[in-house]
N, C-alpha and C positions, 0 to 999 in steps of 0.2 A: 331169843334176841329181841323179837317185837315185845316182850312182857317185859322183861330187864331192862335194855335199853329204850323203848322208845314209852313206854305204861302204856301199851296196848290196851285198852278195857275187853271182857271176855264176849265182847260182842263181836269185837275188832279181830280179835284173834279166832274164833267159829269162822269169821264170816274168808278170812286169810286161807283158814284150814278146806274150806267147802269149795274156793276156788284151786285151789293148789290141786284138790281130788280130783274136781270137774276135768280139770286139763290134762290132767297124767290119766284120766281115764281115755283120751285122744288119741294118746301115743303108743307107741308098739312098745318103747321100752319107759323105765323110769325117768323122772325128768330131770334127774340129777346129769344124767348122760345124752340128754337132748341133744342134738346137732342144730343149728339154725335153718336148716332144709326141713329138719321134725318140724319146728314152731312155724316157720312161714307155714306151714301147710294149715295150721288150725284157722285161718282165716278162712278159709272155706268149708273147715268143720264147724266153723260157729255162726256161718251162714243163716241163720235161722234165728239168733239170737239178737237182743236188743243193741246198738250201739254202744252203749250206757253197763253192759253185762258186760259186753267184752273189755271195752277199755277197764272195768275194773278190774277184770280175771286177770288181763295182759300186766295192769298195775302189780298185780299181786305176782305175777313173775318175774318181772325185773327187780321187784325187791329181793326177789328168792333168787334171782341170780346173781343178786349183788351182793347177797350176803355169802354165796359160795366162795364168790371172786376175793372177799374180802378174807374169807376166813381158810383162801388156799385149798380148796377143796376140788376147786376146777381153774385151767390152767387161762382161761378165758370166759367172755361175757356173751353168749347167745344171741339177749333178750332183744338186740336192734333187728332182729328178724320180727317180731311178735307186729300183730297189727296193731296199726294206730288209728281208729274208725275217728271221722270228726264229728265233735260232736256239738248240739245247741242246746247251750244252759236253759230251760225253761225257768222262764217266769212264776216266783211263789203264788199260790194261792192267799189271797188275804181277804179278811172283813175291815167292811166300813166301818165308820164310829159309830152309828147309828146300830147295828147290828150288833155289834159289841155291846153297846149300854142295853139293849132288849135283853141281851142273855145274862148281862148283873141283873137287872131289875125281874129276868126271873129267877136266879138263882138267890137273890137278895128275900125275893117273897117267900118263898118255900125253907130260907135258913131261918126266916122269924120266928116257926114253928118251932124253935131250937131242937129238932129230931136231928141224928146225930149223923146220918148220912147227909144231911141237905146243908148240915153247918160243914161237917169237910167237904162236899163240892164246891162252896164257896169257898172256902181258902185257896182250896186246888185253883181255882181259876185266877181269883185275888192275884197269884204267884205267878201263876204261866202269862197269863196278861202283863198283868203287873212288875213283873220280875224280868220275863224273857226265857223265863228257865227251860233248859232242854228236857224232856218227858222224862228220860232218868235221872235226870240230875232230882228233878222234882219228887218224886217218887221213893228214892233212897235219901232224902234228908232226914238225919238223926233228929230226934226229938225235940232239942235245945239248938237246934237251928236259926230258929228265929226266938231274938229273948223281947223283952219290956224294954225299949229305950235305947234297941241298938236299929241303930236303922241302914244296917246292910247285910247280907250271906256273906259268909265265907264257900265259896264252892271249889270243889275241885271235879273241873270234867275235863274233856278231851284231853287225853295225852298226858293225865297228871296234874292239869294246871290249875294250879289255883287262881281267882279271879274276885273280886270284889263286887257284886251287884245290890244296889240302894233297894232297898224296900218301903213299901209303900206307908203311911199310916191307916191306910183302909185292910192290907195287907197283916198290916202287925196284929189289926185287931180282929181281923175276920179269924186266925191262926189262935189268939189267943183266946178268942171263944171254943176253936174245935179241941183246942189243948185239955179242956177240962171233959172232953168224951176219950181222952186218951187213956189208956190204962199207965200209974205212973211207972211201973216194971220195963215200958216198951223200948227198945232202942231205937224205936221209928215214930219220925211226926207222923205219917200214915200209915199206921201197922193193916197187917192181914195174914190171917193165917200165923202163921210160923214165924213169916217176914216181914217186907213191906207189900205195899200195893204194887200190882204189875204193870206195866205200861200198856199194857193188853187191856187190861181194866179201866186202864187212864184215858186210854181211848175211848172206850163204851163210854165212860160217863163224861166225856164231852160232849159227845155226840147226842146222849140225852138235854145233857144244857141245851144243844144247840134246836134241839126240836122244840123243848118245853119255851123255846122262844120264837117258837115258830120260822126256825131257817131250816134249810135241807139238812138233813146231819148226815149226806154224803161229800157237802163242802167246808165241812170242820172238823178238824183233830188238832191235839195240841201242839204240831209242829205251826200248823196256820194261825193258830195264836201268838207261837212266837213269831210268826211273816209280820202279826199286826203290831206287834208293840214294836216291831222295826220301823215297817214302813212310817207308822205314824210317829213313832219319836222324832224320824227326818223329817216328817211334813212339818213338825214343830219347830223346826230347826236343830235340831241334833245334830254335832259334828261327827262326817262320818267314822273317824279314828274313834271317838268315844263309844260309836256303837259297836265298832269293831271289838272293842274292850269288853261291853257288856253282853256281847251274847256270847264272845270266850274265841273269837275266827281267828287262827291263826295266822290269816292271811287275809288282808284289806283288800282283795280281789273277792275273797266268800263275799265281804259285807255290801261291793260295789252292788250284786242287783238286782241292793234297793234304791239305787239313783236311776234305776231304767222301770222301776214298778211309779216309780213317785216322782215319773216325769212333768208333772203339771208343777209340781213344785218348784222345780231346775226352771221351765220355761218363765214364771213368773219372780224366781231370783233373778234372774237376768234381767228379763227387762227392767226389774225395780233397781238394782243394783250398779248395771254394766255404767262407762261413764260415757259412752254415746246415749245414755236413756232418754234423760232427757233433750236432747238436739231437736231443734227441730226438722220435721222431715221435707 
């Protein structure tokens, strides 16, 4: 059902499967026959675990009991026994501009050399920066992803969806120099191996970026690249519904916080804005 109906990606569904195990390993019997006196109790078996774990294991039972309920397989719904730990969205990690442009301007020097690992890190970042693109999204783009003269992705991520994200022209042409170390057989902008590049991989070699520019490369990976092209798209003014669109958030609550990271921004639309601003005081 999660792969059919909902396009689960197989990360989505591993990550459904490992909680569904973890739980029914709690209980005396299988969880198909859980009683709500079984599940309240796993809040004190999971004592030990992160907030953030459990509300997602518990996520991952309510779906699994709403699919039973649904599909008549149990005559009732459990799941309002499961705990509901509260929890606080932490704040992304992100870089400043200043920080950013050191890791183009070293990845920019070492791509001159035109060696062929140092021309795809710069595309790879080009894209994540530039783009917003989620580490798999980036990762598994087909070859002809990015053409001469189209200046957007067609992507499909979360859930199936397809989404429309602009491309850069530093972008088009950082990609269109790495294109020519592509072998033309590959079905991948970034081949490896067999496949494509790993995300595992993707990671290492941001984190190389981010040292050969001399920042920590315990505070960079390409999810924080994508924090930065958010955050700063709104310090530019970016509407937040549009950024909603470009990073693919099904829900305009994901994109909200970056209006609590790029607080200084909100404080000085207001004053310049509000129509008390001017009055005097």
């Amino acid at each position: 059902m999660m792969s059919a109906e909902y396009g689960a990606s197989k990360h989505t569904l591993q990550a459904y499967r490992n909680d569904l195990e973890r739980a029914s390993e709690s209980l005396a019997r299988p969880l198909v026959h859980a009683d709500p006196a079984e599940l309240s109790g796993l809040a004190e078996r999971w004592g030990e675990l992160s907030g953030a774990t459990v509300a997602r294991r518990a996520a991952a039972l309510r779906r699994f009991y709403g699919f039973l309920l649904d599909e008549g397989l149990r005559a009732d719904d459990p799941s309002a026994a499961l705990p509901r730990p509260r929890l606080e969205r932490p704040l992304p990690r992100i870089l400043d501009n200043r920080e950013v442009e050191r890791m183009f301007e070293a990845a920019e020097d070492r791509a001159a050399s035109d060696e062929g690992n140092a021309v795809r890190n710069l595309a790879l970042l080009e894209l994540l920066y530039g783009s917003g693109l989620r580490a798999t999204e980036l990762v598994s783009l087909p070859r002809a992803a990015v053409r001469a003269g189209q200046s957007f992705l067609i992507l499909r991520g979360k859930g199936s969806k397809e989404r429309l994200v602009p491309i850069s022209g530093r972008a088009e042409a950082a990609v269109g120099k790495w294109r020519h170390h592509v072998p033309s057989a590959s079905l991948w902008l970034f081949p490896s191996g067999k496949g494509h590049l790993s995300r595992v991989r993707l990671f290492q070699i941001v984190r190389q970026l981010a040292a050969d520019a001399g920042i920590a490369p315990d505070r960079v990976s390409p999810h924080v690249l994508r924090h930065a092209f958010a955050t700063h798209l709104l310090s530019g003014g970016a509407d937040l519904r549009v950024l909603q669109s470009l990073l693919g958030h099904a829900d305009i609550a994901t994109t909200q916080i970056y209006t609590h990271v790029d607080s200084s921004r909100l404080v000085e639309l207001v004053n310049a804005r509000h129509p008390l601003a001017d009055r005097p005081s």
